[in-house]
C-alpha positions as CSV (number, residue, x, y, z in Angstrom):
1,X,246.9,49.3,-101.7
2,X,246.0,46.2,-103.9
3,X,243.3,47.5,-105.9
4,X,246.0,50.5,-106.5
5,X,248.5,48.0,-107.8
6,X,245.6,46.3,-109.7
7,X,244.8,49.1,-111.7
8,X,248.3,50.1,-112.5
9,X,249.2,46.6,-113.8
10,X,246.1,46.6,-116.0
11,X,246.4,50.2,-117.0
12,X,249.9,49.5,-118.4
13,X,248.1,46.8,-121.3
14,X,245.7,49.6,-122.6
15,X,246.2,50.1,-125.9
16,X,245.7,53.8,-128.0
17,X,243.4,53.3,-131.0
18,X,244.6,55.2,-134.1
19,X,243.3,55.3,-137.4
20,X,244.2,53.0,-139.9
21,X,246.5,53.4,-142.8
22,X,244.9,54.3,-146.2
23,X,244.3,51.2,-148.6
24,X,246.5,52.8,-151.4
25,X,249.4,52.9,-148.9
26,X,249.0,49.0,-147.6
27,X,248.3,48.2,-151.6
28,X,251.4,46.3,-151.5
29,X,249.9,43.2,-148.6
30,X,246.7,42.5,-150.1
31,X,247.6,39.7,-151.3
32,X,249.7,38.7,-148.7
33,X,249.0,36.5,-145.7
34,X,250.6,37.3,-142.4
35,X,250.9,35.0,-139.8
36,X,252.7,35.4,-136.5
37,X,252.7,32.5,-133.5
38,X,254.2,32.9,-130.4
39,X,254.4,29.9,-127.8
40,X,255.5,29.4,-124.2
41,X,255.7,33.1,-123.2
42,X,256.2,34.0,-119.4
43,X,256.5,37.2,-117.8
44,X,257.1,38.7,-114.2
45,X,256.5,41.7,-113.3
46,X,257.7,43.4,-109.8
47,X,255.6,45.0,-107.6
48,X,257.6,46.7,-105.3
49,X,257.1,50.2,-104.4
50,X,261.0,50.4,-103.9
51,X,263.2,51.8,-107.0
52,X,266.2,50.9,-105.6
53,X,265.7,47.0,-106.5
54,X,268.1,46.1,-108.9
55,X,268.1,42.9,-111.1
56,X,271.3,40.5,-110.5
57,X,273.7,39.8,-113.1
58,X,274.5,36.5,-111.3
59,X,273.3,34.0,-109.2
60,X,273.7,35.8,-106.1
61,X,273.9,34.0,-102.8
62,X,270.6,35.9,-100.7
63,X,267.9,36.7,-103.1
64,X,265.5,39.6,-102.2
65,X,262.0,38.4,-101.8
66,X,259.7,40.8,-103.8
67,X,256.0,40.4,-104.4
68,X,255.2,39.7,-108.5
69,X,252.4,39.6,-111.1
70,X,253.0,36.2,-113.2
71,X,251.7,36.3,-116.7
72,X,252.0,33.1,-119.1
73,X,250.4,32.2,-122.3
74,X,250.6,28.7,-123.8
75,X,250.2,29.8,-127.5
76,X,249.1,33.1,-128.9
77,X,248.1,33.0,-132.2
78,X,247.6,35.6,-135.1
79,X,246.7,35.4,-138.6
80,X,245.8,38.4,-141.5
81,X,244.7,37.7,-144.8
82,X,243.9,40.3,-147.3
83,X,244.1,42.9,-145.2
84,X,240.9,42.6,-143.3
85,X,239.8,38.7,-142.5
86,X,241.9,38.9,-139.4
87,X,242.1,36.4,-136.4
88,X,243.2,36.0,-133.1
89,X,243.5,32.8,-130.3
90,X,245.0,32.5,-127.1
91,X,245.2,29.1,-125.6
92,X,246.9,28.6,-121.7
93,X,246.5,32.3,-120.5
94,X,246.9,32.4,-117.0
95,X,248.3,34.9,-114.2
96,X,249.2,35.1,-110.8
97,X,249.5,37.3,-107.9
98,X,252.5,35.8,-105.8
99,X,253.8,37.2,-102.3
100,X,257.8,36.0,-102.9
């Protein structure tokens, strides 16, 4: 049951290859430098089997105990220049397996 949940956590990150654009068409960044940070990101995700969970709009007064995947990153970091010299850090990563 674990190693089933394992797998379909992980197989929701994959990631579809596809080809790149053309240079002509991406012309108009190359001399451009893009730079996106992100810090402090958290995520939970639910692992219950049962659909009928629904998220409260409140604080309500019993809170169901459901078992979660935990995903945090500290700082995720990505930098393009040019249209090729790309780079990519990650600092803090860390997740979690929790039973409540």
């Amino acid at each position: 049951m674990f190693k089933e949940k394992t797998q379909s956590i992980l197989k929701a990150f994959e990631v579809n290859v596809r080809e790149s654009a053309p240079r002509g068409v991406m012309a108009w960044f190359k001399d451009c430098a893009i730079v996106l940070s992100v810090r402090n990101v958290g995520v939970a995700f639910p692992l219950a089997l049962d659909s009928s969970i629904e998220i409260p709009l409140g604080k309500p007064l019993q809170h169901p105990t459901v078992s979660a995947f935990l995903f945090s990153v500290d700082t995720v970091e990505f930098e393009d220049k040019n249209m090729g010299n790309s780079q990519f850090n990650m600092k803090g990563f860390s997740f979690r397996f929790v039973d409540r």
